[in-house]
PDB file of N, CA, C and O in Angstrom, chain B, residues numbered from 101:
ATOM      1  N   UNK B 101       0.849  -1.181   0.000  1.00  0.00           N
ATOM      2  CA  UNK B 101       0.000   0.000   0.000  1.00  0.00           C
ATOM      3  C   UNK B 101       0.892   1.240   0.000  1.00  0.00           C
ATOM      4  O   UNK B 101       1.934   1.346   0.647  1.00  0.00           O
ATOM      5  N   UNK B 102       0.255   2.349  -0.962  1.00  0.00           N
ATOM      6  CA  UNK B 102       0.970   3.555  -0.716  1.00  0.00           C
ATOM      7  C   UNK B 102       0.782   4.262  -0.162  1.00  0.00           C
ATOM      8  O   UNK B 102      -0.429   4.446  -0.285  1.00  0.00           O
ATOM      9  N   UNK B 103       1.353   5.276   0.827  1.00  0.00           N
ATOM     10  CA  UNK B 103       0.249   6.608   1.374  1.00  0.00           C
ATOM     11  C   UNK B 103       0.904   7.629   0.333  1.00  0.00           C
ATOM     12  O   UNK B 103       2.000   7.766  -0.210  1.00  0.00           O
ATOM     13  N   UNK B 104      -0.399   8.308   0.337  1.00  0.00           N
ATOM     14  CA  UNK B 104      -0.124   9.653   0.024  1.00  0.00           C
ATOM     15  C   UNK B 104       0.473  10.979   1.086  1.00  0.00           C
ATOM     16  O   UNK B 104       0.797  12.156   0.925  1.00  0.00           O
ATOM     17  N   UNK B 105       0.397  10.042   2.190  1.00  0.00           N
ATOM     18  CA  UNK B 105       1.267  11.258   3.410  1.00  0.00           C
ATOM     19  C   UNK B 105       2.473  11.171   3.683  1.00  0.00           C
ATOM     20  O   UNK B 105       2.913  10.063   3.988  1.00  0.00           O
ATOM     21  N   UNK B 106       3.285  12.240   3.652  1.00  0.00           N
ATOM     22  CA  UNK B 106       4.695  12.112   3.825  1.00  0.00           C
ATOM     23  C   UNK B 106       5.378  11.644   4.644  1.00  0.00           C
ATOM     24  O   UNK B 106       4.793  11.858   5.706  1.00  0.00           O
ATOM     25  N   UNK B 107       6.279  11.120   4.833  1.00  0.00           N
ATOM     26  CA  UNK B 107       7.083  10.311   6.280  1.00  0.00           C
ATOM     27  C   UNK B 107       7.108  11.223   7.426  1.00  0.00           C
ATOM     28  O   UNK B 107       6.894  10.852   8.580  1.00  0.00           O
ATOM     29  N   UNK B 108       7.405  12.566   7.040  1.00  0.00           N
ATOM     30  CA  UNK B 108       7.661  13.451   8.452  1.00  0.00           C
ATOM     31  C   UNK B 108       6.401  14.423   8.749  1.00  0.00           C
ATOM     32  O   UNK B 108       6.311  15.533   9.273  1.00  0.00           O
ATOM     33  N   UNK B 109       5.278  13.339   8.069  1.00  0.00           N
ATOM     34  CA  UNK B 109       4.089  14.256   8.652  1.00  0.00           C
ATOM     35  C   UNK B 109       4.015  13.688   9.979  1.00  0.00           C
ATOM     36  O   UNK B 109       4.201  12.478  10.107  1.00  0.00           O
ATOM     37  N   UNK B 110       3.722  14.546  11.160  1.00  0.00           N
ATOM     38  CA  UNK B 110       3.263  14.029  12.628  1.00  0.00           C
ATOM     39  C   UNK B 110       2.150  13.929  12.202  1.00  0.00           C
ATOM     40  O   UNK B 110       1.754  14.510  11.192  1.00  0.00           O
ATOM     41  N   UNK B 111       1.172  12.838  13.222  1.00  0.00           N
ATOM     42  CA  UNK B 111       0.211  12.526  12.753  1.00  0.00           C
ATOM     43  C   UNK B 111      -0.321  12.331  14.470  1.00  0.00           C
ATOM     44  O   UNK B 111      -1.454  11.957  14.772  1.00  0.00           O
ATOM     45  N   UNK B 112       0.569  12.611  15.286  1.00  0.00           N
ATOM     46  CA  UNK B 112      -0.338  12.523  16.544  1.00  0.00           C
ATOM     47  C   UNK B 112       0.575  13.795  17.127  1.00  0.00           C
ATOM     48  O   UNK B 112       1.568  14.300  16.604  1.00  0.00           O
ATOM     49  N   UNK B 113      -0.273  14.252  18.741  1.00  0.00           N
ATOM     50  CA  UNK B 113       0.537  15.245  19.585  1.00  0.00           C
ATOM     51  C   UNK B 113      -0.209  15.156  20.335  1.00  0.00           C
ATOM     52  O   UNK B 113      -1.282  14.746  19.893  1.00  0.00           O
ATOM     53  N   UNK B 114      -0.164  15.481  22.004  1.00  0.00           N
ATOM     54  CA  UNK B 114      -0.333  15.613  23.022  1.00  0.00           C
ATOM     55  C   UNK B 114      -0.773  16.709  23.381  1.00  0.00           C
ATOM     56  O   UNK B 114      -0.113  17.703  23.685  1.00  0.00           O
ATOM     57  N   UNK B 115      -2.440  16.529  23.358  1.00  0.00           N
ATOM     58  CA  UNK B 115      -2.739  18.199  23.982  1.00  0.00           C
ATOM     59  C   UNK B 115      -3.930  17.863  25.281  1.00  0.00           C
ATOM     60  O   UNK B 115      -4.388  16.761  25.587  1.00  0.00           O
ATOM     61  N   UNK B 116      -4.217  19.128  25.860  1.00  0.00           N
ATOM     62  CA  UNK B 116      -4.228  18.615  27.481  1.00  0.00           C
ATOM     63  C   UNK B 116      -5.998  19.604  27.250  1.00  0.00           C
ATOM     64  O   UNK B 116      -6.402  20.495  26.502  1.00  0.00           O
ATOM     65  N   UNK B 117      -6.457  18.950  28.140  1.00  0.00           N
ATOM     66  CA  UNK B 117      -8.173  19.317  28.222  1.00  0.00           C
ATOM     67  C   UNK B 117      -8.465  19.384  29.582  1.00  0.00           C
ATOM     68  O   UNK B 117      -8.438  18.312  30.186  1.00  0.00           O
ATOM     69  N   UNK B 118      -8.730  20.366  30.188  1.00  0.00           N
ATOM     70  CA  UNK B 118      -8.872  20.120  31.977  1.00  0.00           C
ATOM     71  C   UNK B 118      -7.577  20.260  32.612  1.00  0.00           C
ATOM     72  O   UNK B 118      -6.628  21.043  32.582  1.00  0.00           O
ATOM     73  N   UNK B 119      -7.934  19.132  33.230  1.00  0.00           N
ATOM     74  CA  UNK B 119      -6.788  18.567  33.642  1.00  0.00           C
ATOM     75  C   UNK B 119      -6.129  17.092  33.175  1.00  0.00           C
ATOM     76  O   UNK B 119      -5.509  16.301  33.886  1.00  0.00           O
ATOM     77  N   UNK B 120      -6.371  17.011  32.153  1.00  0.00           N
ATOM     78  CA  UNK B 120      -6.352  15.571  31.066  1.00  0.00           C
ATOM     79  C   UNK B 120      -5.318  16.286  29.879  1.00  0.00           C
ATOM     80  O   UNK B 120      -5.339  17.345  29.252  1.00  0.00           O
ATOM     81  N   UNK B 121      -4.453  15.158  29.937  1.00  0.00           N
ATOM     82  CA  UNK B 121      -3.543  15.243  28.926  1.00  0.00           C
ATOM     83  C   UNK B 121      -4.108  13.843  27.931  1.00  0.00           C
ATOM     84  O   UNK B 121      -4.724  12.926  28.474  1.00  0.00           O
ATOM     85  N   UNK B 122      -3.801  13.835  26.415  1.00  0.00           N
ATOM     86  CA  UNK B 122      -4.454  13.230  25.332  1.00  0.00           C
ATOM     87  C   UNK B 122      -3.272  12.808  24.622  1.00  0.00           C
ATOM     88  O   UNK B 122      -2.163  13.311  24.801  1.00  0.00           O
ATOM     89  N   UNK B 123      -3.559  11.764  23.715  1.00  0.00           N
ATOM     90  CA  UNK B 123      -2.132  11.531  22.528  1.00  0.00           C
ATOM     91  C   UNK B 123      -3.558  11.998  21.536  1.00  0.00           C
ATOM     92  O   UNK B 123      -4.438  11.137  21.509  1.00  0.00           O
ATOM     93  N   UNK B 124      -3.774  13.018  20.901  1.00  0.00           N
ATOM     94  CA  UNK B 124      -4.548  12.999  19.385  1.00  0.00           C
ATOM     95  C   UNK B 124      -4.267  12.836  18.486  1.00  0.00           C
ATOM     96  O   UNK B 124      -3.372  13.481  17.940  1.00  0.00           O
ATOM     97  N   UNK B 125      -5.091  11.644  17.797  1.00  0.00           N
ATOM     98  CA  UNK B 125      -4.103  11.405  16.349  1.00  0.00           C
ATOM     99  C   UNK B 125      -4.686  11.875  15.424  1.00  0.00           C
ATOM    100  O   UNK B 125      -5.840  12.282  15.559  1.00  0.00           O
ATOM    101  N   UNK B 126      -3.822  11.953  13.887  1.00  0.00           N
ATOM    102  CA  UNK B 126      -5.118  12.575  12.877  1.00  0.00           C
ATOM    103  C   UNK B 126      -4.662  12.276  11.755  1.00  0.00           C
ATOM    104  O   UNK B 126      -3.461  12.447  11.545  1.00  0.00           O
ATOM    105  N   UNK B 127      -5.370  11.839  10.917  1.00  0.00           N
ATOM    106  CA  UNK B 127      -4.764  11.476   9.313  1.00  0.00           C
ATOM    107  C   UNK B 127      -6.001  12.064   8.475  1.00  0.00           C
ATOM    108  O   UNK B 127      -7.221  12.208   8.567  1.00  0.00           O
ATOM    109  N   UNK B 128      -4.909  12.320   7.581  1.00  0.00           N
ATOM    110  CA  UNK B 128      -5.678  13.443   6.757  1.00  0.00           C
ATOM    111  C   UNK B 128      -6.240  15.035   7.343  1.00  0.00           C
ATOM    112  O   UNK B 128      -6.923  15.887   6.774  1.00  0.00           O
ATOM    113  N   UNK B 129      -5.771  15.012   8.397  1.00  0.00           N
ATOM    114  CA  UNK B 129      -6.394  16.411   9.377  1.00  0.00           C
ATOM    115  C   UNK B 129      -7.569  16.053   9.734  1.00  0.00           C
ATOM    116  O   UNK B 129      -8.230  17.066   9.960  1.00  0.00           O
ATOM    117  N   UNK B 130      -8.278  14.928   9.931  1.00  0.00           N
ATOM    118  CA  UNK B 130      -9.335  14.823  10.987  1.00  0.00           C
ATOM    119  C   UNK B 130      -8.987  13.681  12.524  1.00  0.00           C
ATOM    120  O   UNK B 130      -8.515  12.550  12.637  1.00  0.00           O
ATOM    121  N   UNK B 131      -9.421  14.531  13.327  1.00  0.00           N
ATOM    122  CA  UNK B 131      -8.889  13.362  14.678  1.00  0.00           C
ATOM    123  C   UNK B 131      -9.498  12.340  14.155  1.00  0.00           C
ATOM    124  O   UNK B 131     -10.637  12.397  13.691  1.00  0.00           O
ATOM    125  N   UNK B 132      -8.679  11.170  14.195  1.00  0.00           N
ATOM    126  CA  UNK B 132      -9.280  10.067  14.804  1.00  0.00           C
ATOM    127  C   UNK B 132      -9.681   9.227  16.102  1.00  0.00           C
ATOM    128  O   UNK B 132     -10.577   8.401  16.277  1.00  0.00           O
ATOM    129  N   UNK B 133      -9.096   9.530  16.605  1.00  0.00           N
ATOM    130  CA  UNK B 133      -8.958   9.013  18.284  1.00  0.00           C
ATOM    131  C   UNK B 133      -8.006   9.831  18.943  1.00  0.00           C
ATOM    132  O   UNK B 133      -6.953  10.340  18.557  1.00  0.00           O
ATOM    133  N   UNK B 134      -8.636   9.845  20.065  1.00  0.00           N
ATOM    134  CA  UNK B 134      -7.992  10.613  21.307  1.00  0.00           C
ATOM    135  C   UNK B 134      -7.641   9.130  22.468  1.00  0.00           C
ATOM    136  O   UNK B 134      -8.381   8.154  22.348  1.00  0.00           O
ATOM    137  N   UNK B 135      -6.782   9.102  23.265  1.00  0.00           N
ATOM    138  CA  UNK B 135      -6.230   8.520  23.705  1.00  0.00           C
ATOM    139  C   UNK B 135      -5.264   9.175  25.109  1.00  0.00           C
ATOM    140  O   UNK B 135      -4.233   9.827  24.944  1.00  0.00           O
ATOM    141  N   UNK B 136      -5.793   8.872  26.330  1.00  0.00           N
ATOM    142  CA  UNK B 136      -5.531   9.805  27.361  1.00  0.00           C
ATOM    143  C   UNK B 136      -4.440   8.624  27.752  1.00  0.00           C
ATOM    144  O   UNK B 136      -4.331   7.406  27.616  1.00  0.00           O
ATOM    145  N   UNK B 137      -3.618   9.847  28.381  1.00  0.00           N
ATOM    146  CA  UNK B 137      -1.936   9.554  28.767  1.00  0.00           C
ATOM    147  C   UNK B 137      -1.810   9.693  29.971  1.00  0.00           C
ATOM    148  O   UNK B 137      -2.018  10.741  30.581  1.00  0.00           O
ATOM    149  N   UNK B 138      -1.280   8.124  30.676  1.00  0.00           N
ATOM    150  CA  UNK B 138      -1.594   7.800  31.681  1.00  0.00           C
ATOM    151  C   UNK B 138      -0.067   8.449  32.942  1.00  0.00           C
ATOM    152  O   UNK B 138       1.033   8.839  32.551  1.00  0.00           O
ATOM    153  N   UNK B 139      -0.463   8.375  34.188  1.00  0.00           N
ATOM    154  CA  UNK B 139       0.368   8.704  34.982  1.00  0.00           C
ATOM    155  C   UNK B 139       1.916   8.205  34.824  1.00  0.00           C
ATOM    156  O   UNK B 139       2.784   8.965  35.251  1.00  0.00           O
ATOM    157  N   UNK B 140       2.233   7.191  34.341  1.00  0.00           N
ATOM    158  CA  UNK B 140       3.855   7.155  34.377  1.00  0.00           C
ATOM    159  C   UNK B 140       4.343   7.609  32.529  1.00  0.00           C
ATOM    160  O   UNK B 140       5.533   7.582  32.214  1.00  0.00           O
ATOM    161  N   UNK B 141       3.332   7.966  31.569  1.00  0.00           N
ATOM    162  CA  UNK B 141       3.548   8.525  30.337  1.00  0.00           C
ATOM    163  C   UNK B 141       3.715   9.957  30.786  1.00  0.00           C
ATOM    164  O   UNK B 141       4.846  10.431  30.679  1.00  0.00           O
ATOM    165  N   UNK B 142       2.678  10.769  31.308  1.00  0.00           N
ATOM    166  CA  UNK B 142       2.776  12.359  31.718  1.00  0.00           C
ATOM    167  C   UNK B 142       4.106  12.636  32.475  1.00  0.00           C
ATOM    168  O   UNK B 142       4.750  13.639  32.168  1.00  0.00           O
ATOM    169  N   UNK B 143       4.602  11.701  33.561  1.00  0.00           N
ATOM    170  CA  UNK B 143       5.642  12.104  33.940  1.00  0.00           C
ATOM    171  C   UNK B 143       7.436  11.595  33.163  1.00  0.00           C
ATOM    172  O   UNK B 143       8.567  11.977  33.463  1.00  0.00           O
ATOM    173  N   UNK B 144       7.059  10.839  32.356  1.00  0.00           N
ATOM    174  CA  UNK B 144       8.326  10.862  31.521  1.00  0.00           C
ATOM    175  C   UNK B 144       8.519  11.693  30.320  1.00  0.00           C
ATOM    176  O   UNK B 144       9.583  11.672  29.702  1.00  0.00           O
ATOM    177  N   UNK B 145       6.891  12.881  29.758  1.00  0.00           N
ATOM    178  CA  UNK B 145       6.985  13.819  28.979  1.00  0.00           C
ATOM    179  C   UNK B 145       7.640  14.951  30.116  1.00  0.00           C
ATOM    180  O   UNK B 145       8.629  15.662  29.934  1.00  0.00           O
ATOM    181  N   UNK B 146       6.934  14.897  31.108  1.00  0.00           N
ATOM    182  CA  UNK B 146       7.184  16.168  31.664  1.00  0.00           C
ATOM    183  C   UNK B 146       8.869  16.131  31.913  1.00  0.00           C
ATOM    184  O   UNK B 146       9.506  17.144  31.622  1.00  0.00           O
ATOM    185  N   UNK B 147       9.545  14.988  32.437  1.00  0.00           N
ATOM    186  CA  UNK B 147      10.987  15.109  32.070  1.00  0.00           C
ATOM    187  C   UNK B 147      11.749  15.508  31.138  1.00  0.00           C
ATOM    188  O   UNK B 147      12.834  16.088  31.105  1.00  0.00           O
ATOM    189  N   UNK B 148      10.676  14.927  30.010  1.00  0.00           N
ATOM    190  CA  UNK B 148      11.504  15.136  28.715  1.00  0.00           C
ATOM    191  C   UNK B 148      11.566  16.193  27.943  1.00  0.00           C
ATOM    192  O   UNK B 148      12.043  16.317  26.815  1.00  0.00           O
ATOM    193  N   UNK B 149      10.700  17.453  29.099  1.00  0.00           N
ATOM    194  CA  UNK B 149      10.012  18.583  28.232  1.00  0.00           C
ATOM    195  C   UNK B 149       9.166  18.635  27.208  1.00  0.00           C
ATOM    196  O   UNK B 149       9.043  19.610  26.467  1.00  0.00           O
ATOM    197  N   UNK B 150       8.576  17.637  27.127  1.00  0.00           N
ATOM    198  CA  UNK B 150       7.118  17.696  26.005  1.00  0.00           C
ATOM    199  C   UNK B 150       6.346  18.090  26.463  1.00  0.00           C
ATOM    200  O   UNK B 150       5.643  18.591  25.586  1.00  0.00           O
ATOM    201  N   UNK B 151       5.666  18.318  27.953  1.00  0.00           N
ATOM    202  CA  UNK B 151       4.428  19.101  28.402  1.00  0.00           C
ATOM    203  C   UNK B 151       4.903  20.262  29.249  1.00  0.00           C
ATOM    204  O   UNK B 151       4.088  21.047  29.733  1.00  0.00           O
TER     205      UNK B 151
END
C-alpha cells in the first residue's frame, strides 16, 4: 500500500483538556482518536520537556 502522506508528517501530539492530557491522532487532518496519557507517560513527557 501507498500513502499519500509524507514520512515526516506528525500525525499525533499531546494536547491537554482540563486537567487531562491526550495523545490525538489525525490522518488526513481529521482526529481520529484521542487517547488519554496515563500517569507514568505524563511524567516521563514532563521530564523530557514535552508538556
Amino acid at each position: 500500500m501507498v500513502s499519500n502522506y509524507p514520512a515526516s508528517q506528525k500525525l499525533w501530539k499531546v494536547v491537554q483538556e482540563r486537567d487531562n492530557f491526550y495523545y490525538e491522532i489525525k490522518l488526513a487532518g481529521v482526529v481520529i482518536d484521542r487517547i488519554r496519557v496515563d500517569e507514568p507517560a505524563k511524567s516521563y513527557l514532563k521530564k523530557e520537556g514535552l508538556l
